[in-house]
Structure formats: C-alpha cells, structure tokens
LUMGU-535940 format. One record per atom (N, C-alpha, C): x, y, z; residue number from 1. Coordinates in nm, 3 decimals, padded with zeros to 5 digits. Each point is the difference from the previous one (the first is absolute). Example, Ala and Ser with C-alpha at 12.3 -4.5 7.8 and 13.67 -1.06 7.14 Angstrom:
BEGIN
<x->01.319 | y->-00.569 | z->00.780 | resi->1>
<x->-00.089 | y->00.119 | z->00.000 | resi->1>
<x->00.090 | y->00.120 | z->00.000 | resi->1>
<x->-00.035 | y->00.105 | z->-00.072 | resi->2>
<x->00.082 | y->00.119 | z->00.006 | resi->2>
<x->-00.077 | y->00.109 | z->00.073 | resi->2>
This chain:
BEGIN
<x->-01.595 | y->-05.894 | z->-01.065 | resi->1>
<x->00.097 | y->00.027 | z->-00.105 | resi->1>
<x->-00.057 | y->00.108 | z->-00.092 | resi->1>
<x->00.073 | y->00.085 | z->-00.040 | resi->2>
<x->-00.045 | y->00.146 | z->-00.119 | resi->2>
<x->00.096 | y->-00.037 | z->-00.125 | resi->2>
<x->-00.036 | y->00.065 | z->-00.058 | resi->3>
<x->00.096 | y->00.046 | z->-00.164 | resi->3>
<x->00.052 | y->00.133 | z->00.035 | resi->3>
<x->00.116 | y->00.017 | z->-00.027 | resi->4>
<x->00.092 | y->00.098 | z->-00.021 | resi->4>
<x->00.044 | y->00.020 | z->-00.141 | resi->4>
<x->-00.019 | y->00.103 | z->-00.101 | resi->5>
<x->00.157 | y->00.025 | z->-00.060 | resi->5>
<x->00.080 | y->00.045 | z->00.062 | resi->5>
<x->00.105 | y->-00.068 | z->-00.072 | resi->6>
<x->00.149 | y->00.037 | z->00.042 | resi->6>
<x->00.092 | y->00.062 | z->-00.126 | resi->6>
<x->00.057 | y->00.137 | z->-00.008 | resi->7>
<x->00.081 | y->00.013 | z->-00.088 | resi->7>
<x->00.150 | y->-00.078 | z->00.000 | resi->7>
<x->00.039 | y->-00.028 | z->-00.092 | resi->8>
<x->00.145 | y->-00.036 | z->00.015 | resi->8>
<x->00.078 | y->00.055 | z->-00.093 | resi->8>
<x->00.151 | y->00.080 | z->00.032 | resi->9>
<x->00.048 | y->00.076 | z->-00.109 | resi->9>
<x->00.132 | y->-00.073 | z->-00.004 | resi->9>
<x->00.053 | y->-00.008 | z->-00.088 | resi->10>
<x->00.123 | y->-00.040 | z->-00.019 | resi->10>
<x->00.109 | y->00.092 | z->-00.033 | resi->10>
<x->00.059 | y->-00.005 | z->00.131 | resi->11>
<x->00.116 | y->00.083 | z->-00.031 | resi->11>
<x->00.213 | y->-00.074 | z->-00.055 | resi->11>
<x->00.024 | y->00.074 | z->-00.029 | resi->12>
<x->00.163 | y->-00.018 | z->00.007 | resi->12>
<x->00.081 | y->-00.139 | z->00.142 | resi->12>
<x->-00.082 | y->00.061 | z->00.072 | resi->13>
<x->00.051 | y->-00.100 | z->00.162 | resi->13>
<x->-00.095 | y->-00.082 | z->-00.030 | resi->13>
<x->-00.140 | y->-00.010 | z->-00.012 | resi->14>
<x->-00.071 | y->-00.125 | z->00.031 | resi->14>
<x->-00.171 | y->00.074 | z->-00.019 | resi->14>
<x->-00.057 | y->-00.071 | z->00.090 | resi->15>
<x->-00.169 | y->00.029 | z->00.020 | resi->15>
<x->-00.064 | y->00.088 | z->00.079 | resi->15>
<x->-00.071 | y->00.056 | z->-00.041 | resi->16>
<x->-00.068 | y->00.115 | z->00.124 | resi->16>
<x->-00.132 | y->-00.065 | z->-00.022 | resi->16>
<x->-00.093 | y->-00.022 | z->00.126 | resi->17>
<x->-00.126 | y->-00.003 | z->00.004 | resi->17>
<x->-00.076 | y->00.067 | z->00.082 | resi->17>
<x->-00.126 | y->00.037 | z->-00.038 | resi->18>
<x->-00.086 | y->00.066 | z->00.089 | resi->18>
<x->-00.140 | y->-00.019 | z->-00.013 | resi->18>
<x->-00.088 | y->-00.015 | z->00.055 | resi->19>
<x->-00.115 | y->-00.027 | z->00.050 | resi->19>
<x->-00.095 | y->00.143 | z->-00.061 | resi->19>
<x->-00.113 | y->00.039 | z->-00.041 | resi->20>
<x->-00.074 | y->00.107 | z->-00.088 | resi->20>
<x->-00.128 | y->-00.056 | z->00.117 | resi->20>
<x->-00.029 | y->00.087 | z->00.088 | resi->21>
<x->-00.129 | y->00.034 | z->00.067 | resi->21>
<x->00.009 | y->-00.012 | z->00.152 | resi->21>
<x->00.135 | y->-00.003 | z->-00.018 | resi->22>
<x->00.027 | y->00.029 | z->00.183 | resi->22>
<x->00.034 | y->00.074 | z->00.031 | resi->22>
<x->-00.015 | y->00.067 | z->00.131 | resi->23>
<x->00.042 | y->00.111 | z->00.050 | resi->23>
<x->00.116 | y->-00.023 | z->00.073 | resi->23>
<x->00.084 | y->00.074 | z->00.026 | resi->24>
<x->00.140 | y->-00.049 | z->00.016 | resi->24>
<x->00.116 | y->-00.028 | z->-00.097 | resi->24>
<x->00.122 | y->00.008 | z->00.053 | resi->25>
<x->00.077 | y->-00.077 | z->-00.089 | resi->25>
<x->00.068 | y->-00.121 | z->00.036 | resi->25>
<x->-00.038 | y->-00.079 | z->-00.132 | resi->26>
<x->00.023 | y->-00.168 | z->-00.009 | resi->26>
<x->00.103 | y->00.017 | z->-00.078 | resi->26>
<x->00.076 | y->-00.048 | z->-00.006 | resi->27>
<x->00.105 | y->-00.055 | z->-00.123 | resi->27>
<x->00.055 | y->-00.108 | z->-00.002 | resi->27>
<x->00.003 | y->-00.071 | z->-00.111 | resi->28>
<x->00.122 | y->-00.123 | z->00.063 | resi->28>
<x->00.090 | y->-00.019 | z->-00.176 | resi->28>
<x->00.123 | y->-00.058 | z->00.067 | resi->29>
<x->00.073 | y->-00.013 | z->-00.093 | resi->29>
<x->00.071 | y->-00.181 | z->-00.052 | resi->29>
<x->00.073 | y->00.063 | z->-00.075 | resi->30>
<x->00.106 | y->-00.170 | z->-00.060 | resi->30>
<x->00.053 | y->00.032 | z->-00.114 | resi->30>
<x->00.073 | y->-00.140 | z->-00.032 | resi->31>
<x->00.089 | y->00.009 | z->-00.087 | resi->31>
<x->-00.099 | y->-00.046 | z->-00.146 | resi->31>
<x->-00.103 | y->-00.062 | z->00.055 | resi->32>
<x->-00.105 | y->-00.026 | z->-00.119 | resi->32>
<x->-00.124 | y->00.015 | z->00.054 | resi->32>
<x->-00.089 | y->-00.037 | z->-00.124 | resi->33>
<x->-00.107 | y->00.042 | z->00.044 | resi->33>
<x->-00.106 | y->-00.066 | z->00.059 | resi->33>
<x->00.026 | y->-00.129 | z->00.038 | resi->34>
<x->-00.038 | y->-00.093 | z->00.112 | resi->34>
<x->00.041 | y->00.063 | z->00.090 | resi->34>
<x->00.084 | y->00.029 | z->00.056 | resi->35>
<x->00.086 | y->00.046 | z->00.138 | resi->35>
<x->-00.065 | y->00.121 | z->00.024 | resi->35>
<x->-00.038 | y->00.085 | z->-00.118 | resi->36>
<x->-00.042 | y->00.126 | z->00.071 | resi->36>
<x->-00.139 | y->-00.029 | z->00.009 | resi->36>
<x->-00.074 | y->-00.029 | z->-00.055 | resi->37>
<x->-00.153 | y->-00.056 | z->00.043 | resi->37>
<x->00.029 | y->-00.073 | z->00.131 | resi->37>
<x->00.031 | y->-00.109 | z->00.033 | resi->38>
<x->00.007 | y->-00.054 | z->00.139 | resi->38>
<x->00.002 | y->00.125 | z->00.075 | resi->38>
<x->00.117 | y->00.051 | z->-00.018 | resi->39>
<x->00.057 | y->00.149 | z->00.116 | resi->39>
<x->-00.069 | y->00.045 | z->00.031 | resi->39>
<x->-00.084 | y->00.057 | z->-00.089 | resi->40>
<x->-00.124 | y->00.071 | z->-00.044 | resi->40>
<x->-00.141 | y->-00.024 | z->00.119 | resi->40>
<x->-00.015 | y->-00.125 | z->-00.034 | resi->41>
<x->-00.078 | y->-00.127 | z->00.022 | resi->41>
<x->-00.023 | y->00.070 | z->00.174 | resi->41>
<x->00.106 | y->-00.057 | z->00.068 | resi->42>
<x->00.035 | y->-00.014 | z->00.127 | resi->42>
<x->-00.001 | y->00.131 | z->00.065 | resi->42>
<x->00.082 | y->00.095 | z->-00.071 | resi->43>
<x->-00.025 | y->00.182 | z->00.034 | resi->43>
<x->-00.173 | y->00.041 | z->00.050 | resi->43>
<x->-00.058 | y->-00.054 | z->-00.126 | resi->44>
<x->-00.180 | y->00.016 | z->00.001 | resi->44>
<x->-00.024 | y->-00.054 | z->00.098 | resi->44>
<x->-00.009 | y->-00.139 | z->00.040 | resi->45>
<x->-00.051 | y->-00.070 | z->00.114 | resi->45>
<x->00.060 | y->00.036 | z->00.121 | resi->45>
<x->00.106 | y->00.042 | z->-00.042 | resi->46>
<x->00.087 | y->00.056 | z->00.206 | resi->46>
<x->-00.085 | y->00.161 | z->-00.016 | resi->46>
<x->-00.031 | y->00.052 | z->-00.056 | resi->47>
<x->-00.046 | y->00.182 | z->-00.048 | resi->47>
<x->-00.153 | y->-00.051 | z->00.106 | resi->47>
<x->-00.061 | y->-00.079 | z->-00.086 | resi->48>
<x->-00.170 | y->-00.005 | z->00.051 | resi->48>
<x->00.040 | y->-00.043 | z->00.097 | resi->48>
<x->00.027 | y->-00.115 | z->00.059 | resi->49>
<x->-00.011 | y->-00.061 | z->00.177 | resi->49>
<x->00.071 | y->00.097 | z->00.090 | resi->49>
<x->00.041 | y->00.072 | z->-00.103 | resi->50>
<x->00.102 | y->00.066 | z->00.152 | resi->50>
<x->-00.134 | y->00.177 | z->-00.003 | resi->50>
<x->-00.048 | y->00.067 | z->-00.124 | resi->51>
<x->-00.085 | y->00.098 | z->00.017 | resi->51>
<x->-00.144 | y->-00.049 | z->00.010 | resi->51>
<x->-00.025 | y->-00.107 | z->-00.093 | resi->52>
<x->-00.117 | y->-00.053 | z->00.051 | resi->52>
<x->-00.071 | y->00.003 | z->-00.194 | resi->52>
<x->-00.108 | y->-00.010 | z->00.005 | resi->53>
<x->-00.056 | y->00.018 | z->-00.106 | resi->53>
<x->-00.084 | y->00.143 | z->-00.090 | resi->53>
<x->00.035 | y->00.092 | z->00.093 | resi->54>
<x->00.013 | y->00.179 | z->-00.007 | resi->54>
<x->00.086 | y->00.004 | z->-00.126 | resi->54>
<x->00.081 | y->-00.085 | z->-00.001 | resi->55>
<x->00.092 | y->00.064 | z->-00.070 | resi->55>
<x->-00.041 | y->-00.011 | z->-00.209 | resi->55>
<x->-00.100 | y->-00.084 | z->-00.001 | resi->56>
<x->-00.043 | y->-00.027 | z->-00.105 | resi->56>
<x->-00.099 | y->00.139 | z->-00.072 | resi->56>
<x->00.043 | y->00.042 | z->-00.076 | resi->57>
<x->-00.093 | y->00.162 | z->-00.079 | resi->57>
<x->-00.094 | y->-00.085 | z->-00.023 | resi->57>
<x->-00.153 | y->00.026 | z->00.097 | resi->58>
<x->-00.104 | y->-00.034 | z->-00.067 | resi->58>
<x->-00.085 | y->00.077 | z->-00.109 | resi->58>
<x->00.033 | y->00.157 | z->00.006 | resi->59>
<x->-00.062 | y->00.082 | z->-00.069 | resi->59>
<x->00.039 | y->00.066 | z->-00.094 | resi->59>
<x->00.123 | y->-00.077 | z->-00.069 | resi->60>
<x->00.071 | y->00.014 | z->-00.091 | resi->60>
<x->00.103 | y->-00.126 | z->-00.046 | resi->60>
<x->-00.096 | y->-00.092 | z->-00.044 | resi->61>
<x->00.069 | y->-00.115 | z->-00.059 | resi->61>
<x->00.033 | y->00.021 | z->-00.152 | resi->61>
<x->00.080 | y->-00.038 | z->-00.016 | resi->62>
<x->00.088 | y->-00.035 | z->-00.112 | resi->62>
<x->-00.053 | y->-00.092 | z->-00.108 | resi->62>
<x->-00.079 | y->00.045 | z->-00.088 | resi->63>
<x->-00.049 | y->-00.079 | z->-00.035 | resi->63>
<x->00.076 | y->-00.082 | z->-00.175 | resi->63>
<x->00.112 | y->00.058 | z->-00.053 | resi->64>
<x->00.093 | y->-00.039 | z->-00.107 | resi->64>
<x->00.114 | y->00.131 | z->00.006 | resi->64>
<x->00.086 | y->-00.092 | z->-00.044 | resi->65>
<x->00.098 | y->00.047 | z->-00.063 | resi->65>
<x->00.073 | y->00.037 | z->-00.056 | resi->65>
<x->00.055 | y->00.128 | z->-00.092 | resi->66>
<x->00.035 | y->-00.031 | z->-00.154 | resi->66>
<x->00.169 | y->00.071 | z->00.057 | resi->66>
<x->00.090 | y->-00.083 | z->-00.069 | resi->67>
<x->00.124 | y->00.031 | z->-00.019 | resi->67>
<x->00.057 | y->00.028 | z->-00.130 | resi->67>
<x->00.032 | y->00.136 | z->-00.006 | resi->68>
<x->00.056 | y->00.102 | z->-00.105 | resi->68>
<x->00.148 | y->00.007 | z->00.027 | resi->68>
<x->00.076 | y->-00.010 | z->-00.143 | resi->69>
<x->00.143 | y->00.094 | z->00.034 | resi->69>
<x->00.021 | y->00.080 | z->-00.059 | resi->69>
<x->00.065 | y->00.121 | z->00.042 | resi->70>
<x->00.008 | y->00.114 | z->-00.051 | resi->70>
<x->00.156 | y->00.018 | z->-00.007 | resi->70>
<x->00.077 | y->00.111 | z->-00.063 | resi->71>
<x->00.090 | y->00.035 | z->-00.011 | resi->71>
<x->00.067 | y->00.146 | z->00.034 | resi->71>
<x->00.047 | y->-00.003 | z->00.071 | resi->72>
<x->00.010 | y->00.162 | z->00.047 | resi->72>
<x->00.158 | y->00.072 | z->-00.052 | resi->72>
C-alpha cells in the first residue's frame, strides 16, 4: 500500500479528482466527494496493475501542496 495525494476540484456538475505523482492520466469523478475519491481510488489501482509500478515518479516526488486562487 503507498500514499497518494489526490486533488479534488469542485465543479458546477460535481467532482474532479486526480492523483499528483503519477505518470499518466488518472481521473475519477462524482457527484460528491466520496464518489470522486472512490473513482479516483480504483482509476489508480486499475493505472498501476495494468502499467505496473513504472508508473510511480520516483525522481520527482511531490512532496506538498499549496492551493492558491487567483482571478483572471
């Protein structure tokens, strides 16, 4: 088992999630934000078994996060 962050954004329709240190794209979605973590969840684990464990950035981990909003 690893630690992942996962972003989750909330949009108008529902949840976007995504995974921060994988290569590839993961996403998973829902109507909340349980649902999109699960989605999420399952995307990650079908991503690695199906590429393998390559797919994890070892030489560029992620080590925090900071979320800013800006206004354009």
């Amino acid at each position: 088992m690893r630690e992942i962050r996962v972003v989750i954004e909330r949009h108008e329709d529902g949840f976007v999630a995504y995974p921060i240190g994988l290569l590839g794209v993961v996403v998973g979605e829902g109507d909340t934000v349980e649902e999109a973590l699960a989605d999420v969840t399952g995307a990650i684990t079908f991503h690695v078994e199906t590429f393998g464990t390559a797919v994890w950035e070892s030489d560029n981990r992620v080590l925090d996060v900071e979320l800013r909003t800006t206004h354009v």
